[in-house]
N, C-alpha and C positions, 0 to 999 in steps of 0.2 A: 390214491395220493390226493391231497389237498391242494389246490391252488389256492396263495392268498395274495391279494393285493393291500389293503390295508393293515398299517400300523400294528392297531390296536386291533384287529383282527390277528393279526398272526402272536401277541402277545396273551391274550386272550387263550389261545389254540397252546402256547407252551407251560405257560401256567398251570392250566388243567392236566397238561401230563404230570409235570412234577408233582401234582398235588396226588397223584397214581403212583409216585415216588420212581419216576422214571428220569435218567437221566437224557439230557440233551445234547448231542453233536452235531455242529452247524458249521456246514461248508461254504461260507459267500463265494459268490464265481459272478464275473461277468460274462457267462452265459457261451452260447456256440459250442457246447461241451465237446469232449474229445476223454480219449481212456487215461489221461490225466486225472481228469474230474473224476471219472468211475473209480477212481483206484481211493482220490479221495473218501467217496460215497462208501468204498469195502470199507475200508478201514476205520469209519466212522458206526458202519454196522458192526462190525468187532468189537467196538470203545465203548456204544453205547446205546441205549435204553431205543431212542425215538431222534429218528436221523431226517434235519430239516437242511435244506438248500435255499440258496437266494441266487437269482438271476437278475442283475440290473447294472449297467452301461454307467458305472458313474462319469458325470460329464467333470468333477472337481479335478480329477486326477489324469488329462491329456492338457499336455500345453500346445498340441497340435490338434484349433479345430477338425480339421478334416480328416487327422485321425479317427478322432473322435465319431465324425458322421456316419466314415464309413468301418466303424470297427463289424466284422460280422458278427449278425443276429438270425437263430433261428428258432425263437420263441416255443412253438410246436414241438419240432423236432427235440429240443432240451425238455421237456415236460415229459416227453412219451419214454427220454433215456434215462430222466429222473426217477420216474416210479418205478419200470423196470430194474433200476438198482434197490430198490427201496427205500427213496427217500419216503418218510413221510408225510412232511407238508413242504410244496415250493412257493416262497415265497418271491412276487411279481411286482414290487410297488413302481410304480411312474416318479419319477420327478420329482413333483410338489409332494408325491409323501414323504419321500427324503428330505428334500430341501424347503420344507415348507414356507421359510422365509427366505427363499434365497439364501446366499453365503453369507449374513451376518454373525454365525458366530461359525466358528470354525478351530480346528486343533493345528498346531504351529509345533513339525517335527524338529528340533535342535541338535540331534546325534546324529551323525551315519549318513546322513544326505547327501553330504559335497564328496562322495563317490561312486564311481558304481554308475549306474543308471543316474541316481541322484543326480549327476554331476552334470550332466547335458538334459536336465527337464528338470529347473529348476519348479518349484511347488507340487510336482507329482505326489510324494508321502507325506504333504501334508492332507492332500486330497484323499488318499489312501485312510489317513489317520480318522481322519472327519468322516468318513463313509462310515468307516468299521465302528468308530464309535457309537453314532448312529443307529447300526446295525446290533451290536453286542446290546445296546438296550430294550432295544426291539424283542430280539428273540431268546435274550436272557441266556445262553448257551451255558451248560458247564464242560465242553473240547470243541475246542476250533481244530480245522485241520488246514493246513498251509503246503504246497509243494514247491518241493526247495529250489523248484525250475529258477524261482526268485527268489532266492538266498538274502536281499540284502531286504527285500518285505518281509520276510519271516523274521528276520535279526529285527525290524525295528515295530512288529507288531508285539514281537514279545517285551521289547521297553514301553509299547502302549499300555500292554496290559497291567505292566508292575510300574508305570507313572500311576493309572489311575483307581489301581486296586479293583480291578475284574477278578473275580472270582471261578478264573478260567484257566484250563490248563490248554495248552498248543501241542498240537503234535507237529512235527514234523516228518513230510512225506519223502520219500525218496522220487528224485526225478522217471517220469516215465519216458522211454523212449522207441523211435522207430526201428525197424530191424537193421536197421544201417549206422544206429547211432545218434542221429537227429533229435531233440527234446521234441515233445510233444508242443506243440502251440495251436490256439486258435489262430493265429496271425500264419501260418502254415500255410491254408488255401490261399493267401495274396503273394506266393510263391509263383512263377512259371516254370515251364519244365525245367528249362537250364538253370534257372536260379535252385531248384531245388535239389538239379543233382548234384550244385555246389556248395550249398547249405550243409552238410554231412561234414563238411571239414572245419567247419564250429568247433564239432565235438572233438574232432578229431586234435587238431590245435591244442584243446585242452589238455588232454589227453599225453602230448609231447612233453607241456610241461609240470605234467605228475610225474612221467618218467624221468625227470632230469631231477626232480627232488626227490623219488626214491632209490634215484643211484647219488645221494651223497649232498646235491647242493642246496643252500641256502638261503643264496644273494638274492633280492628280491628282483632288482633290475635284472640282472641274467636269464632269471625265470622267466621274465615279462618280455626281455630281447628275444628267446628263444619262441615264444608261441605268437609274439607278433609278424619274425621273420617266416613260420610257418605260411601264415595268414597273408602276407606279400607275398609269396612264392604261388600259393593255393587258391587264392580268393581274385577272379578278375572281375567280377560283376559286383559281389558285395565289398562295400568300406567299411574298414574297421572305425566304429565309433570308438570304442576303449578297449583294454586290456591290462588287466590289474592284478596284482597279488597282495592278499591284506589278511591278516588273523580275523578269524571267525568266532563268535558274532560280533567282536568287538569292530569291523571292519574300520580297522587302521592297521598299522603296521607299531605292536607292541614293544617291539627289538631290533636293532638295527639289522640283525640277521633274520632268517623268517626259522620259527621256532613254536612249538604248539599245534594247537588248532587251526587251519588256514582254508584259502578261497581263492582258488585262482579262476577268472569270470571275464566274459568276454562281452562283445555286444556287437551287431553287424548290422550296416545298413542297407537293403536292396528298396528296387524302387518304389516297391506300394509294402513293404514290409522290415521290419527292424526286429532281427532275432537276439535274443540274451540266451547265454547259458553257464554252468561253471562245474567245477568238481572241487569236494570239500575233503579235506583229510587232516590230519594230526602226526605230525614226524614223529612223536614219542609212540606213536605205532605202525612205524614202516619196515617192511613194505606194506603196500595197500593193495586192498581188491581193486582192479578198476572197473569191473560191473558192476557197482553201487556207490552210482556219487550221492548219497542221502547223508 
C-alpha cells in the first residue's frame, strides 16, 4: 500500500490507474479506524477497480476546539488496518495541503443543516462540504462510500454531489455494530466503563421507537415522546442532545403524519464524548427487519 501526502501526488497515483481503465472507490475517514471503516474498505473492494483511503482530522468541521485537539489519532495503527484491508494508496495530507490558503474559499451547505446534529453545531457540513470537495478533486473517485452511522452526512453529501456535478456514485453503508447494539465509533474509547455500559441504550431507545411505528403509529411527536421518555428513564450519565423523526433524505418532515421513507436519530452527550445514532426505514414496507438499520 501506498502512503501519500501530497495533492498532486496522490492525483497523479489515481489518474494512472484510470488510464489502466480501473475504477476508483474512495473512503475519506478521519482516521482512528474501527470495523466500521473495514466494512467500508470490503465493500469498496467489491464496487471497485483500485480502493484509496484518506486519513485527515479536518479542523473546518468541529465548532468545538478541544474536540477538535483531542479527537483520537493513531496514524500507524490506521496505515497497518488499511493495507491489511486492501486499500491501495492511503492518502495523509497535513493541513496546508488542504487548506492551502486558509478558509478563504469555502462551500456554504443551505438544506438539511438546521437538524439533526446540524442543529447544535452550527457550520459543521459546511466544513464537511469544503473537505469532501476538496478531496473528490483530489482523488477524482468514481464511488464514495459513506456509513449511515451519519445519515444526515450521507443525505447531504449526496446534494453535494448532484449541486456540483461529480461524477460519482455513493453508496451507502449499513451501520456496523457492537455485539450489544452500540454503533461503532471512533469517539467510543472516550467512553468509561459506566458510560459505556449505558451507551447501548442509544440503540436501544431507537429501537422502541421502530416498534411503535411498526405496530401502527404515525404521529411524529408521539414517536419522538416515546424514545426520549425511554432515554429519561435509561440514561443517568448521558444528556440527550436531540431526538428527531424526519423523512429520509429529505430530512424534514414531508407530511403532517410521518409516511414514506424515515429517520428516527438520536444524539447523547457524555463527558469527553457525544454519541449519534438512528434507524431508517419506510412504512410502505412494514414490518421492518430491525438488524439492518442501512
Amino acid at each position: 500500500m501506498l502512503l501519500i501526502q501530497s495533492p498532486a501526488e496522490m492525483t497523479r497515483f489515481v489518474l494512472k490507474q484510470k488510464s489502466r481503465g480501473k475504477t476508483i472507490g474512495f473512503v475519506p475517514t478521519m482516521g482512528f479506524l474501527h470495523e466500521g471503516h473495514l466494512s467500508l474498505f470490503q465493500k469498496a473492494q467489491e464496487t471497485s477497480d483500485c480502493v484509496v483511503a484518506s486519513v485527515f482530522v479536518n479542523p473546518t468541521q468541529f465548532g468545538d476546539r478541544d474536540d477538535y485537539m483531542h479527537y483520537p489519532q493513531d496514524t500507524e495503527r490506521d496505515a497497518r488496518l488499511a493495507g491489511e484491508a486492501g486499500v491501495a494508496a492511503l492518502f495523509l495530507p497535513k493541513e496546508q495541503d488542504i487548506y492551502p490558503n486558509g478558509t478563504a474559499v469555502t462551500v456554504k451547505v443551505n438544506a438539511g443543516t438546521d437538524v439533526l446534529c446540524g442543529k447544535s453545531r452550527p457550520g459543521h457540513f459546511d466544513g464537511v462540504a469544503t473537505v469532501l470537495t476538496k478531496l473528490f478533486h483530489i482523488v477524482r473517485p468514481d464511488r464514495v462510500y459513506f456509513g449511515m452511522k451519519d445519515a444526515q452526512q450521507v443525505a447531504i453529501v449526496e446534494n453535494l454531489i448532484k449541486a456540483f456535478h461529480f461524477s460519482i456514485h455513493l453508496f451507502r453503508c449499513p451501520i456496523v455494530r457492537e455485539p450489544d447494539g452500540l454503533a461503532r465509533s471512533s469517539r467510543n474509547v472516550r467512553l468509561n466503563d459506566e458510560e459505556r455500559r449505558e451507551a447501548v441504550d442509544l440503540s436501544r431507545g431507537l429501537q422502541q421507537g421502530l416498534h411503535l411505528i411498526q405496530s401502527g403509529e404515525r404521529d411524529f411527536e408521539k414517536i419522538i415522546e416515546s424514545v426520549t421518555d425511554y432515554y429519561h428513564t435509561h440514561l443517568k450519565l448521558g444528556k440527550i442532545d436531540y431526538v428527531d423523526v424526519l423523512n429520509y433524505p429529505e430530512l424534514r418532515r414531508v407530511h403532517k403524519r410521518l409516511s414514506g421513507s424515515f429517520i428516527i436519530a438520536a444524539a447523547v452527550k457524555y463527558k469527553h464524548a457525544r454519541l449519534i445514532d438512528n434507524v431508517t426505514g419506510d412504512t410502505e414496507n412494514m414490518p421492518l427487519s430491525t438488524g439492518n438499520q442501512s
